[in-house]
C-alpha positions as CSV (number, residue, x, y, z in Angstrom):
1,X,0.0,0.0,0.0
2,X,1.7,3.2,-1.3
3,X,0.7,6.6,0.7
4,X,-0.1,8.4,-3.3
5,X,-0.6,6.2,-5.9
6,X,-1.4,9.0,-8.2
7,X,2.5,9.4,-8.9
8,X,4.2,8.2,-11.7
9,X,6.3,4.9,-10.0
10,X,10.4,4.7,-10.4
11,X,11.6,0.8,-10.3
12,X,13.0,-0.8,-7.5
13,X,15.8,-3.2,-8.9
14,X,16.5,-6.2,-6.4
15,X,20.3,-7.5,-7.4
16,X,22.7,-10.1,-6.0
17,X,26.2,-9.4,-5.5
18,X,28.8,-11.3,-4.6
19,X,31.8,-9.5,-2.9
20,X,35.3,-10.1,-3.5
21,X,36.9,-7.3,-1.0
22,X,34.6,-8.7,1.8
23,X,36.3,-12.2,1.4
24,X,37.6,-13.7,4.6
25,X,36.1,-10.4,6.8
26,X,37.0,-10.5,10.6
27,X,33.2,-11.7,11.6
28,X,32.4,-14.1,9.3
29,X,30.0,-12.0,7.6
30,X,28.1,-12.9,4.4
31,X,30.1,-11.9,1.2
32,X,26.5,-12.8,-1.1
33,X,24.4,-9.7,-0.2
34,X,21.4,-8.1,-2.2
35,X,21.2,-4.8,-3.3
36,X,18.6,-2.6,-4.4
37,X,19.1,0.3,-6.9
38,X,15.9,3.1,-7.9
39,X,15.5,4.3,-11.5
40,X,13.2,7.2,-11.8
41,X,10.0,7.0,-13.8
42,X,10.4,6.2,-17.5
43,X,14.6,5.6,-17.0
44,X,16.1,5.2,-19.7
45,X,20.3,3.8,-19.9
46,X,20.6,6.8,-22.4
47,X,20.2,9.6,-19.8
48,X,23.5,9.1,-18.1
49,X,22.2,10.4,-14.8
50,X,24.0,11.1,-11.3
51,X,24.1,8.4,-9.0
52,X,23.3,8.5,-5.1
53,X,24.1,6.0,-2.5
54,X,22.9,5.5,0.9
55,X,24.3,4.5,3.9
56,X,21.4,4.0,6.5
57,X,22.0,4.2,10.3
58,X,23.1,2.0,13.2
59,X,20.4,-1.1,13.7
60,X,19.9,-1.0,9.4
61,X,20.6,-1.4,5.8
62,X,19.4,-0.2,2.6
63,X,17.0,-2.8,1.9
64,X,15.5,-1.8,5.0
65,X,15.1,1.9,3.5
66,X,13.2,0.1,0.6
67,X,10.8,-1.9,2.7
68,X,7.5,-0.6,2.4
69,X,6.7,2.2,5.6
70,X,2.8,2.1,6.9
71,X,1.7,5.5,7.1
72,X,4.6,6.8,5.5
73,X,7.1,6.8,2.6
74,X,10.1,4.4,1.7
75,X,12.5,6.6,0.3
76,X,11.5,4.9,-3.2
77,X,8.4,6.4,-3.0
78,X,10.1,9.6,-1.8
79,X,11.7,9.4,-4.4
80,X,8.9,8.9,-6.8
81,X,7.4,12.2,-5.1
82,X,10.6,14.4,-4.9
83,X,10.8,13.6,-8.6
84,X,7.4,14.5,-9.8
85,X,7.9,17.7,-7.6
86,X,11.4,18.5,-10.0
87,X,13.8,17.1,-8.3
88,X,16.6,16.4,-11.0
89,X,16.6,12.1,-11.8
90,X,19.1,10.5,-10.1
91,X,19.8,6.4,-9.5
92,X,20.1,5.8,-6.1
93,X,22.1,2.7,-4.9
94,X,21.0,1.2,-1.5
95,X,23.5,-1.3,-0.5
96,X,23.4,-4.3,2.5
97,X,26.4,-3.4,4.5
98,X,25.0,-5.2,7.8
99,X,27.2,-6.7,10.5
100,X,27.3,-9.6,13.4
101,X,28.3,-6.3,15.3
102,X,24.2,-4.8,14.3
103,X,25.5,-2.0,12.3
104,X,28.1,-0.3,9.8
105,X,30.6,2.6,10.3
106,X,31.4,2.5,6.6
107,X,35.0,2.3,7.1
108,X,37.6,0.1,6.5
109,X,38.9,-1.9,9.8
110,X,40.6,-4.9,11.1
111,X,37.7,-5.1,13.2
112,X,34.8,-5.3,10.8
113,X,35.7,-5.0,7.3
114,X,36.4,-3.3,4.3
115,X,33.4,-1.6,3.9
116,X,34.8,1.4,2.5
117,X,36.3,-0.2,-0.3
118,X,33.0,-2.6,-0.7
119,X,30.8,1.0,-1.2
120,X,33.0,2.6,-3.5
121,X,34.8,-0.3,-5.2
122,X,32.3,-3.0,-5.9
123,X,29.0,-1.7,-5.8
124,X,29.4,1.5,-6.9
125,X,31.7,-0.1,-9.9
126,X,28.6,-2.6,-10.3
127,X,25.4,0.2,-10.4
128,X,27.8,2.8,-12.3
129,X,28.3,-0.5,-14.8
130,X,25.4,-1.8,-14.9
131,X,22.9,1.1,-15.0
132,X,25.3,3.8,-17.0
133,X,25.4,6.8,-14.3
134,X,27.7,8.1,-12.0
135,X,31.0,8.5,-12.8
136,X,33.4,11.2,-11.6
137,X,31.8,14.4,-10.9
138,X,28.4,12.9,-10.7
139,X,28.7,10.9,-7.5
140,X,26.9,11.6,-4.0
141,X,26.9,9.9,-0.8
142,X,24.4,10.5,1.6
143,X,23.3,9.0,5.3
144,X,22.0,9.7,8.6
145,X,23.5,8.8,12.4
146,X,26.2,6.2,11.2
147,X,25.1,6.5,7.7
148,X,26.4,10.0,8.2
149,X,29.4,9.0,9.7
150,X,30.3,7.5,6.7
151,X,29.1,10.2,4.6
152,X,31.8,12.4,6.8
153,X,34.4,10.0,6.5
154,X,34.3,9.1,2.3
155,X,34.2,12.8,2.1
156,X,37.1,13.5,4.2
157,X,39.1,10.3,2.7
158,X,37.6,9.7,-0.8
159,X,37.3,12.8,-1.9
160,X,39.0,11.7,-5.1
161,X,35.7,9.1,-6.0
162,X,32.3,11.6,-4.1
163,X,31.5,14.6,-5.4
164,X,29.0,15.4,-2.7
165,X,27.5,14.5,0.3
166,X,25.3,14.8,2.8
167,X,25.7,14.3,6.6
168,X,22.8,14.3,8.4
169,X,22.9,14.0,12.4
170,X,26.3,12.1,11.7
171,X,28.4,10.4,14.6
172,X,31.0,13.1,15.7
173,X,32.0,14.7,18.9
174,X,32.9,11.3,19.9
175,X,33.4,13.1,24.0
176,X,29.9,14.2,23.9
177,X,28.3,11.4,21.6
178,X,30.0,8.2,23.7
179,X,31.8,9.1,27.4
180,X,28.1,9.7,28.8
181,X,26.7,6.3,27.5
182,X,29.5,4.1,28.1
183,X,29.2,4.4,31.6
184,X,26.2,3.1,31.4
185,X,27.6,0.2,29.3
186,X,30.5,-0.9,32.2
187,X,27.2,-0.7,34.7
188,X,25.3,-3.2,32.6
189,X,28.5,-5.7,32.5
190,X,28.8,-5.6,36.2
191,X,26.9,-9.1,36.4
192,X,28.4,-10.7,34.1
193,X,32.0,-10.2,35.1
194,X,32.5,-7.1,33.0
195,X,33.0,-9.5,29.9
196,X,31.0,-8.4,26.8
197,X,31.0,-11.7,25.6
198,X,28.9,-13.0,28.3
199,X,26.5,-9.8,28.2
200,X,25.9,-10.3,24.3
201,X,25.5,-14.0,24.5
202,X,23.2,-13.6,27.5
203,X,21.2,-10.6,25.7
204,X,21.2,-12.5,22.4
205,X,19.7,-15.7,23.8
206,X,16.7,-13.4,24.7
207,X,13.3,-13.7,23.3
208,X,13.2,-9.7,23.5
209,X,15.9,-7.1,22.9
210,X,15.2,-3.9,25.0
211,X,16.0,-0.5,23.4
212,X,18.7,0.0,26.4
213,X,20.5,-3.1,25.1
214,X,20.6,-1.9,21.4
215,X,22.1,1.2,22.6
216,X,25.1,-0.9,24.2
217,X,25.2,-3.1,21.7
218,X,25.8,0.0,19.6
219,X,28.5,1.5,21.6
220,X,30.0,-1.8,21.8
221,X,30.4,-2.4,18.2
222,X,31.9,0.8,17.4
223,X,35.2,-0.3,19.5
224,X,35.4,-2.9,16.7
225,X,35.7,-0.5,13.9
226,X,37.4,2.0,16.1
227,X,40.2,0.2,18.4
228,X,39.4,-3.6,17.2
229,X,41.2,-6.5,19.3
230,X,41.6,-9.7,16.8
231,X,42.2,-11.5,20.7
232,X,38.3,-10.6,21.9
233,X,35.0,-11.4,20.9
234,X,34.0,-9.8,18.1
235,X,37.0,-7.7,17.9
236,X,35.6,-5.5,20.6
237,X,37.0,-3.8,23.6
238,X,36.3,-0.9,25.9
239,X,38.1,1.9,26.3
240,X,37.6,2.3,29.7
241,X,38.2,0.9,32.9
242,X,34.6,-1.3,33.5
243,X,35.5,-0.8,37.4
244,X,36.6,2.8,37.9
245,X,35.2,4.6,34.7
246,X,38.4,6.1,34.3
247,X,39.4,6.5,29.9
248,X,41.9,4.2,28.8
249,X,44.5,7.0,27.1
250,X,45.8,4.6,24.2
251,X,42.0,3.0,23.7
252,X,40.4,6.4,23.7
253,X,42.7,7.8,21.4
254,X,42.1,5.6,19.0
255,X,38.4,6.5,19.2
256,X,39.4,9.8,18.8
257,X,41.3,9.6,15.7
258,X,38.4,8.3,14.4
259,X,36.1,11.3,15.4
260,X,35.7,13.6,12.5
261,X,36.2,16.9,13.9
262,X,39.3,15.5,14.9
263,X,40.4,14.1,11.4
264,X,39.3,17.2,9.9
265,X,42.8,18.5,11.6
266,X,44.6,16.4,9.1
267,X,42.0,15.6,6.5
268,X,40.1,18.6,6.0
269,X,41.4,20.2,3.2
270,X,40.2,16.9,1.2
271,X,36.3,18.3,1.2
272,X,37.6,21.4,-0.6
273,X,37.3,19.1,-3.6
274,X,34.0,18.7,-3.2
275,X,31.1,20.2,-4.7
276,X,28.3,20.1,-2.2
277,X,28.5,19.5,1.7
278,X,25.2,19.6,3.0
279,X,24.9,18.4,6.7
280,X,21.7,18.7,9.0
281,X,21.2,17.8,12.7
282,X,17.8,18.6,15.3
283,X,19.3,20.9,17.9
284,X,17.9,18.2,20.8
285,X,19.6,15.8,19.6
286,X,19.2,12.8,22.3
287,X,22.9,11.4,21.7
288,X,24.2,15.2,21.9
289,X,25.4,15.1,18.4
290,X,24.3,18.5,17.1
291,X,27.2,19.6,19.6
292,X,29.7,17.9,17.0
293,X,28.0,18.8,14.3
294,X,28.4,22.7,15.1
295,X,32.3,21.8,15.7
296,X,32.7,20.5,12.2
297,X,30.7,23.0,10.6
298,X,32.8,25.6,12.5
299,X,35.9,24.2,11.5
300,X,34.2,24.1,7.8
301,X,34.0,28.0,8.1
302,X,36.9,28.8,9.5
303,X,39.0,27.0,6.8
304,X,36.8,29.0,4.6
305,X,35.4,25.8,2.7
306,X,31.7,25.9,1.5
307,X,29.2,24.4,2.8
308,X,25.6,24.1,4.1
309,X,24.4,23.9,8.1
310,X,21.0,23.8,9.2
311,X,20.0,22.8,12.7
312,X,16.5,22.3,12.9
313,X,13.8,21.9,15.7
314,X,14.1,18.0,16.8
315,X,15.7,15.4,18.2
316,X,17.9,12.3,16.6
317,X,14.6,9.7,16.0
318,X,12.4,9.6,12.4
319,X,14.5,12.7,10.8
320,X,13.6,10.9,7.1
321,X,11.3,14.2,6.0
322,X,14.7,16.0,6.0
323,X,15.5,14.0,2.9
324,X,12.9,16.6,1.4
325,X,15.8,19.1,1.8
326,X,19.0,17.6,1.0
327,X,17.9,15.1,-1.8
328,X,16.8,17.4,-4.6
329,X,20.4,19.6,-3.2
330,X,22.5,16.5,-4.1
331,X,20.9,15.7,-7.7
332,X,20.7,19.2,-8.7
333,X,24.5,19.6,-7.7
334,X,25.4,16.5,-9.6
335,X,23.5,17.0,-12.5
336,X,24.7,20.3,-13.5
Protein backbone atom coordinates (compact mmCIF):
# COMPACT_ATOMS: atom_id res chain seq x y z
CA UNK A 1 0.00 0.00 0.00
CA UNK A 2 1.72 3.25 -1.32
CA UNK A 3 0.67 6.56 0.67
CA UNK A 4 -0.06 8.36 -3.30
CA UNK A 5 -0.58 6.25 -5.94
CA UNK A 6 -1.42 8.98 -8.16
CA UNK A 7 2.46 9.37 -8.93
CA UNK A 8 4.15 8.21 -11.71
CA UNK A 9 6.25 4.94 -10.02
CA UNK A 10 10.36 4.71 -10.41
CA UNK A 11 11.56 0.84 -10.26
CA UNK A 12 13.01 -0.83 -7.45
CA UNK A 13 15.77 -3.18 -8.90
CA UNK A 14 16.50 -6.17 -6.44
CA UNK A 15 20.35 -7.48 -7.42
CA UNK A 16 22.74 -10.05 -6.03
CA UNK A 17 26.21 -9.41 -5.51
CA UNK A 18 28.83 -11.27 -4.59
CA UNK A 19 31.76 -9.54 -2.93
CA UNK A 20 35.33 -10.13 -3.49
CA UNK A 21 36.88 -7.31 -1.04
CA UNK A 22 34.64 -8.70 1.80
CA UNK A 23 36.27 -12.21 1.40
CA UNK A 24 37.57 -13.69 4.58
CA UNK A 25 36.11 -10.40 6.84
CA UNK A 26 36.96 -10.53 10.59
CA UNK A 27 33.22 -11.68 11.63
CA UNK A 28 32.40 -14.10 9.30
CA UNK A 29 29.95 -12.03 7.55
CA UNK A 30 28.12 -12.93 4.36
CA UNK A 31 30.14 -11.92 1.24
CA UNK A 32 26.53 -12.83 -1.15
CA UNK A 33 24.44 -9.66 -0.25
CA UNK A 34 21.36 -8.13 -2.24
CA UNK A 35 21.22 -4.78 -3.32
CA UNK A 36 18.63 -2.62 -4.41
CA UNK A 37 19.07 0.29 -6.94
CA UNK A 38 15.88 3.07 -7.90
CA UNK A 39 15.51 4.25 -11.49
CA UNK A 40 13.24 7.24 -11.83
CA UNK A 41 9.99 7.00 -13.85
CA UNK A 42 10.42 6.18 -17.53
CA UNK A 43 14.60 5.57 -17.01
CA UNK A 44 16.13 5.21 -19.74
CA UNK A 45 20.25 3.77 -19.86
CA UNK A 46 20.58 6.79 -22.43
CA UNK A 47 20.18 9.63 -19.83
CA UNK A 48 23.54 9.12 -18.05
CA UNK A 49 22.24 10.35 -14.83
CA UNK A 50 23.99 11.06 -11.33
CA UNK A 51 24.13 8.37 -8.96
CA UNK A 52 23.30 8.48 -5.05
CA UNK A 53 24.12 5.96 -2.47
CA UNK A 54 22.87 5.55 0.89
CA UNK A 55 24.31 4.55 3.95
CA UNK A 56 21.45 3.97 6.54
CA UNK A 57 22.00 4.17 10.31
CA UNK A 58 23.10 1.99 13.20
CA UNK A 59 20.42 -1.15 13.65
CA UNK A 60 19.87 -0.99 9.35
CA UNK A 61 20.63 -1.42 5.79
CA UNK A 62 19.37 -0.24 2.56
CA UNK A 63 17.03 -2.83 1.94
CA UNK A 64 15.45 -1.77 5.03
CA UNK A 65 15.14 1.94 3.45
CA UNK A 66 13.24 0.13 0.65
CA UNK A 67 10.81 -1.88 2.73
CA UNK A 68 7.48 -0.63 2.39
CA UNK A 69 6.67 2.16 5.64
CA UNK A 70 2.78 2.06 6.95
CA UNK A 71 1.67 5.51 7.13
CA UNK A 72 4.60 6.81 5.46
CA UNK A 73 7.10 6.84 2.63
CA UNK A 74 10.13 4.45 1.70
CA UNK A 75 12.51 6.57 0.32
CA UNK A 76 11.49 4.95 -3.24
CA UNK A 77 8.45 6.39 -2.99
CA UNK A 78 10.08 9.63 -1.76
CA UNK A 79 11.74 9.38 -4.44
CA UNK A 80 8.85 8.91 -6.76
CA UNK A 81 7.38 12.22 -5.14
CA UNK A 82 10.63 14.43 -4.92
CA UNK A 83 10.83 13.63 -8.60
CA UNK A 84 7.45 14.48 -9.78
CA UNK A 85 7.87 17.66 -7.60
CA UNK A 86 11.39 18.50 -9.99
CA UNK A 87 13.76 17.07 -8.33
CA UNK A 88 16.60 16.41 -10.95
CA UNK A 89 16.61 12.13 -11.84
CA UNK A 90 19.07 10.46 -10.09
CA UNK A 91 19.80 6.43 -9.54
CA UNK A 92 20.13 5.76 -6.13
CA UNK A 93 22.14 2.66 -4.92
CA UNK A 94 20.96 1.21 -1.48
CA UNK A 95 23.47 -1.32 -0.53
CA UNK A 96 23.44 -4.32 2.45
CA UNK A 97 26.43 -3.41 4.55
CA UNK A 98 25.00 -5.19 7.76
CA UNK A 99 27.19 -6.72 10.55
CA UNK A 100 27.27 -9.58 13.41
CA UNK A 101 28.31 -6.27 15.34
CA UNK A 102 24.21 -4.83 14.35
CA UNK A 103 25.51 -2.01 12.32
CA UNK A 104 28.09 -0.26 9.78
CA UNK A 105 30.65 2.61 10.27
CA UNK A 106 31.43 2.46 6.64
CA UNK A 107 35.02 2.35 7.09
CA UNK A 108 37.64 0.13 6.54
CA UNK A 109 38.86 -1.90 9.80
CA UNK A 110 40.60 -4.87 11.09
CA UNK A 111 37.71 -5.11 13.15
CA UNK A 112 34.75 -5.31 10.78
CA UNK A 113 35.65 -5.02 7.26
CA UNK A 114 36.39 -3.30 4.29
CA UNK A 115 33.39 -1.63 3.89
CA UNK A 116 34.81 1.44 2.49
CA UNK A 117 36.30 -0.23 -0.33
CA UNK A 118 33.02 -2.60 -0.67
CA UNK A 119 30.84 1.02 -1.23
CA UNK A 120 33.01 2.61 -3.47
CA UNK A 121 34.77 -0.27 -5.17
CA UNK A 122 32.29 -2.97 -5.93
CA UNK A 123 29.00 -1.69 -5.80
CA UNK A 124 29.45 1.53 -6.87
CA UNK A 125 31.69 -0.10 -9.88
CA UNK A 126 28.58 -2.62 -10.27
CA UNK A 127 25.40 0.21 -10.43
CA UNK A 128 27.80 2.83 -12.32
CA UNK A 129 28.27 -0.55 -14.80
CA UNK A 130 25.44 -1.79 -14.94
CA UNK A 131 22.92 1.08 -15.01
CA UNK A 132 25.27 3.79 -17.05
CA UNK A 133 25.35 6.82 -14.32
CA UNK A 134 27.69 8.06 -12.05
CA UNK A 135 31.02 8.47 -12.79
CA UNK A 136 33.40 11.20 -11.61
CA UNK A 137 31.80 14.41 -10.87
CA UNK A 138 28.41 12.89 -10.70
CA UNK A 139 28.74 10.94 -7.45
CA UNK A 140 26.92 11.58 -4.02
CA UNK A 141 26.90 9.88 -0.79
CA UNK A 142 24.44 10.45 1.62
CA UNK A 143 23.28 9.05 5.33
CA UNK A 144 22.01 9.65 8.55
CA UNK A 145 23.53 8.76 12.41
CA UNK A 146 26.18 6.24 11.22
CA UNK A 147 25.08 6.49 7.69
CA UNK A 148 26.41 10.00 8.21
CA UNK A 149 29.44 9.00 9.69
CA UNK A 150 30.28 7.51 6.69
CA UNK A 151 29.11 10.23 4.55
CA UNK A 152 31.77 12.45 6.79
CA UNK A 153 34.35 9.96 6.49
CA UNK A 154 34.35 9.13 2.32
CA UNK A 155 34.24 12.84 2.07
CA UNK A 156 37.07 13.53 4.21
CA UNK A 157 39.07 10.29 2.66
CA UNK A 158 37.60 9.68 -0.77
CA UNK A 159 37.34 12.85 -1.89
CA UNK A 160 39.04 11.75 -5.12
CA UNK A 161 35.72 9.07 -5.96
CA UNK A 162 32.35 11.59 -4.07
CA UNK A 163 31.48 14.62 -5.37
CA UNK A 164 28.98 15.39 -2.70
CA UNK A 165 27.52 14.53 0.32
CA UNK A 166 25.25 14.78 2.78
CA UNK A 167 25.71 14.30 6.57
CA UNK A 168 22.78 14.25 8.37
CA UNK A 169 22.90 14.01 12.39
CA UNK A 170 26.25 12.11 11.71
CA UNK A 171 28.44 10.36 14.63
CA UNK A 172 30.96 13.13 15.66
CA UNK A 173 32.01 14.75 18.92
CA UNK A 174 32.91 11.32 19.88
CA UNK A 175 33.40 13.13 23.98
CA UNK A 176 29.89 14.24 23.88
CA UNK A 177 28.35 11.44 21.59
CA UNK A 178 29.99 8.25 23.67
CA UNK A 179 31.82 9.12 27.36
CA UNK A 180 28.11 9.68 28.85
CA UNK A 181 26.70 6.35 27.52
CA UNK A 182 29.52 4.08 28.13
CA UNK A 183 29.20 4.36 31.57
CA UNK A 184 26.16 3.10 31.42
CA UNK A 185 27.57 0.19 29.32
CA UNK A 186 30.54 -0.93 32.23
CA UNK A 187 27.25 -0.67 34.66
CA UNK A 188 25.33 -3.21 32.59
CA UNK A 189 28.48 -5.65 32.48
CA UNK A 190 28.78 -5.56 36.17
CA UNK A 191 26.95 -9.10 36.35
CA UNK A 192 28.40 -10.71 34.09
CA UNK A 193 31.97 -10.24 35.10
CA UNK A 194 32.47 -7.07 32.99
CA UNK A 195 32.99 -9.52 29.94
CA UNK A 196 31.03 -8.41 26.82
CA UNK A 197 30.98 -11.72 25.64
CA UNK A 198 28.87 -13.00 28.33
CA UNK A 199 26.49 -9.79 28.21
CA UNK A 200 25.95 -10.27 24.28
CA UNK A 201 25.54 -14.02 24.54
CA UNK A 202 23.17 -13.56 27.51
CA UNK A 203 21.23 -10.59 25.70
CA UNK A 204 21.19 -12.51 22.37
CA UNK A 205 19.71 -15.65 23.84
CA UNK A 206 16.67 -13.39 24.74
CA UNK A 207 13.32 -13.70 23.32
CA UNK A 208 13.16 -9.73 23.52
CA UNK A 209 15.93 -7.06 22.85
CA UNK A 210 15.23 -3.86 25.04
CA UNK A 211 16.00 -0.45 23.43
CA UNK A 212 18.73 -0.03 26.43
CA UNK A 213 20.54 -3.15 25.09
CA UNK A 214 20.59 -1.95 21.44
CA UNK A 215 22.13 1.18 22.58
CA UNK A 216 25.08 -0.91 24.21
CA UNK A 217 25.19 -3.13 21.74
CA UNK A 218 25.80 0.02 19.61
CA UNK A 219 28.47 1.52 21.61
CA UNK A 220 29.98 -1.80 21.83
CA UNK A 221 30.36 -2.41 18.22
CA UNK A 222 31.88 0.77 17.43
CA UNK A 223 35.23 -0.25 19.46
CA UNK A 224 35.45 -2.93 16.70
CA UNK A 225 35.75 -0.54 13.88
CA UNK A 226 37.39 1.97 16.09
CA UNK A 227 40.25 0.16 18.41
CA UNK A 228 39.44 -3.56 17.24
CA UNK A 229 41.19 -6.47 19.28
CA UNK A 230 41.59 -9.66 16.81
CA UNK A 231 42.16 -11.50 20.73
CA UNK A 232 38.30 -10.63 21.85
CA UNK A 233 34.97 -11.44 20.90
CA UNK A 234 34.03 -9.78 18.14
CA UNK A 235 37.02 -7.72 17.92
CA UNK A 236 35.55 -5.50 20.62
CA UNK A 237 37.02 -3.80 23.58
CA UNK A 238 36.26 -0.94 25.93
CA UNK A 239 38.12 1.91 26.29
CA UNK A 240 37.60 2.26 29.68
CA UNK A 241 38.20 0.88 32.89
CA UNK A 242 34.65 -1.31 33.48
CA UNK A 243 35.47 -0.83 37.40
CA UNK A 244 36.59 2.77 37.90
CA UNK A 245 35.18 4.64 34.65
CA UNK A 246 38.44 6.11 34.32
CA UNK A 247 39.45 6.47 29.94
CA UNK A 248 41.87 4.16 28.77
CA UNK A 249 44.46 7.03 27.09
CA UNK A 250 45.84 4.62 24.25
CA UNK A 251 42.02 2.99 23.67
CA UNK A 252 40.42 6.41 23.69
CA UNK A 253 42.67 7.82 21.43
CA UNK A 254 42.06 5.59 18.99
CA UNK A 255 38.38 6.49 19.22
CA UNK A 256 39.38 9.78 18.82
CA UNK A 257 41.27 9.58 15.74
CA UNK A 258 38.44 8.34 14.42
CA UNK A 259 36.06 11.31 15.40
CA UNK A 260 35.71 13.59 12.45
CA UNK A 261 36.25 16.87 13.89
CA UNK A 262 39.31 15.49 14.86
CA UNK A 263 40.45 14.08 11.41
CA UNK A 264 39.25 17.20 9.92
CA UNK A 265 42.78 18.47 11.62
CA UNK A 266 44.64 16.44 9.08
CA UNK A 267 42.04 15.61 6.54
CA UNK A 268 40.14 18.62 6.05
CA UNK A 269 41.43 20.17 3.24
CA UNK A 270 40.20 16.89 1.23
CA UNK A 271 36.33 18.25 1.23
CA UNK A 272 37.55 21.37 -0.56
CA UNK A 273 37.25 19.09 -3.59
CA UNK A 274 33.97 18.67 -3.18
CA UNK A 275 31.09 20.16 -4.70
CA UNK A 276 28.29 20.09 -2.15
CA UNK A 277 28.45 19.52 1.70
CA UNK A 278 25.16 19.58 2.99
CA UNK A 279 24.87 18.41 6.73
CA UNK A 280 21.72 18.74 9.04
CA UNK A 281 21.17 17.81 12.69
CA UNK A 282 17.80 18.61 15.30
CA UNK A 283 19.29 20.89 17.90
CA UNK A 284 17.90 18.22 20.83
CA UNK A 285 19.62 15.79 19.61
CA UNK A 286 19.17 12.76 22.30
CA UNK A 287 22.90 11.42 21.66
CA UNK A 288 24.18 15.20 21.85
CA UNK A 289 25.40 15.13 18.42
CA UNK A 290 24.27 18.51 17.05
CA UNK A 291 27.24 19.58 19.59
CA UNK A 292 29.68 17.87 16.95
CA UNK A 293 28.02 18.76 14.31
CA UNK A 294 28.38 22.71 15.13
CA UNK A 295 32.31 21.80 15.66
CA UNK A 296 32.67 20.49 12.22
CA UNK A 297 30.68 22.97 10.57
CA UNK A 298 32.77 25.62 12.50
CA UNK A 299 35.92 24.17 11.48
CA UNK A 300 34.19 24.15 7.84
CA UNK A 301 34.03 27.98 8.08
CA UNK A 302 36.92 28.83 9.50
CA UNK A 303 39.04 26.98 6.76
CA UNK A 304 36.77 28.95 4.59
CA UNK A 305 35.39 25.85 2.74
CA UNK A 306 31.69 25.92 1.46
CA UNK A 307 29.19 24.40 2.78
CA UNK A 308 25.55 24.09 4.15
CA UNK A 309 24.37 23.91 8.13
CA UNK A 310 20.99 23.82 9.16
CA UNK A 311 20.02 22.76 12.74
CA UNK A 312 16.46 22.27 12.90
CA UNK A 313 13.80 21.90 15.75
CA UNK A 314 14.10 18.02 16.77
CA UNK A 315 15.67 15.45 18.23
CA UNK A 316 17.92 12.27 16.65
CA UNK A 317 14.65 9.66 15.96
CA UNK A 318 12.41 9.55 12.39
CA UNK A 319 14.47 12.72 10.82
CA UNK A 320 13.62 10.87 7.09
CA UNK A 321 11.28 14.22 6.05
CA UNK A 322 14.68 15.98 6.01
CA UNK A 323 15.46 14.04 2.93
CA UNK A 324 12.93 16.55 1.41
CA UNK A 325 15.83 19.10 1.77
CA UNK A 326 18.97 17.58 1.04
CA UNK A 327 17.88 15.10 -1.79
CA UNK A 328 16.82 17.36 -4.56
CA UNK A 329 20.39 19.60 -3.25
CA UNK A 330 22.46 16.45 -4.08
CA UNK A 331 20.92 15.74 -7.75
CA UNK A 332 20.73 19.17 -8.73
CA UNK A 333 24.51 19.60 -7.67
CA UNK A 334 25.37 16.49 -9.59
CA UNK A 335 23.51 16.97 -12.52
CA UNK A 336 24.72 20.29 -13.50
Amino acid sequence: MRRDHSLPRGELHRLRHQSVVLEGNPLGDPTDRELHVWTPPGWSAAERLPLLVDLTGYWGCGLGHTNWKPGGENVPERLDRLTHKGMARAVVAFPDCFTKLYGNQYLNSAGSGRYADYVCDEIVALVEAQFNCGGPGRRGVFGKSSGGYGAAWHGLNRSDFWSAISINSGDMGFDALFIPTLYDDVDALRKFDYSIEKWVLHVEAQPKLKDKDRMILMDLGQSAFYDPDPTQFRNMRLPMDPRTGELIPERWNNWMKHDPVVMFETLGENLRKLKLIYMDCGWSDQFRIHFGMRRFAAKLKAAGIAHVYEEFDDDHTDVDYRMDVFLPLLAKTLAA
